[in-house]
N, C-alpha and C positions, 0 to 999 in steps of 0.2 A: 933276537931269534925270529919272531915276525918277519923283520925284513928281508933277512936272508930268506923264507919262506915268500914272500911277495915275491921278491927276484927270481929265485927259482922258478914258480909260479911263471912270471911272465916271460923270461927266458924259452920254456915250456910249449907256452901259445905262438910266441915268434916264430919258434923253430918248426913248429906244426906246422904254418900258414903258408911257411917259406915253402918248407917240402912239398907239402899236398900244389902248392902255385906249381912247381916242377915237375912231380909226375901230373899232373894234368895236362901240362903245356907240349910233356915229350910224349903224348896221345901216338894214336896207329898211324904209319903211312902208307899208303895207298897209291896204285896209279889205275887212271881211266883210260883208254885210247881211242881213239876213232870217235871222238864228240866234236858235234858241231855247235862253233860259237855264234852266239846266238844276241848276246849284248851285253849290257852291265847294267846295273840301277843303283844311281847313288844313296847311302843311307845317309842321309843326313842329320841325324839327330845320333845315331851311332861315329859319322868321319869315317867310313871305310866304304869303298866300291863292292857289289854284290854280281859277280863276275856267273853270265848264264849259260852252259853247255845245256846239250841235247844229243841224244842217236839220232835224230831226225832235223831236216832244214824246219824253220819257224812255218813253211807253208803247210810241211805235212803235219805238225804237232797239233794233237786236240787235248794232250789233256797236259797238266805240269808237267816243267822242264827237270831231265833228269837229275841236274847238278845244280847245286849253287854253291859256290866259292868264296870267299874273299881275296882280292887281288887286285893287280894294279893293268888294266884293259888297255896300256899303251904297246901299240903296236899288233893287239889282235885285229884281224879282219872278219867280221860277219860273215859267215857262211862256209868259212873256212875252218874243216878238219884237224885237231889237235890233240895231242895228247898229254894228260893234266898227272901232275903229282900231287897229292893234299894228304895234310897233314891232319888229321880228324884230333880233339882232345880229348881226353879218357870219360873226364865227367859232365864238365857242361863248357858253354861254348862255340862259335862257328869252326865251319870248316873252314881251312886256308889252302889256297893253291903256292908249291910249293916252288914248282915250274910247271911252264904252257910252252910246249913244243911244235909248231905243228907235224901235223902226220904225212910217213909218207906213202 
């Protein structure tokens, strides 16, 4: 009887950790338009690029940049006008870019 009560038990916890991993993961989507790309900074102790938009070119910006992303920076150009899908996670988490188009 225990055991059947342990398995149960951990059945239980598995099936929690599974689900809550999924609605966290299928979080809001969102899209930005008209941001200018601005660079990437790699995290290297996380392995993921940290992809930087802005309303503003890097000359006029004084204060932090609007967006930060996770994403893959091949084939954006600096300075160049896009417009960003990102998938936000419900509870904790980065943002991820879902596509970079640019704008036209």
């Amino acid at each position: 009887m225990k055991t059947r009560t342990k398995i149960i038990a951990g059945v239980g916890i598995v099936a929690g950790l599974v689900g809550g991993a999924y609605l966290n993961g299928s979080g809001n989507l969102s899209e930005r338009t008209n941001l200018v790309y601005q660079g990437y900074h790699v995290e290297k102790t996380e392995g993921f690029n940290t992809l930087i938009f802005d309303d503003k070119s890097l000359a006029y910006r004084t204060t932090a940049p609007d967006l930060r992303v996770i994403g893959n920076p091949h084939g954006l150009e600096i300075g160049v006008n896009y417009d960003v899908k990102i998938r936000s996670p419900k509870w904790f988490g980065e943002d991820t870019a879902i596509s970079v188009e640019r704008s036209d």
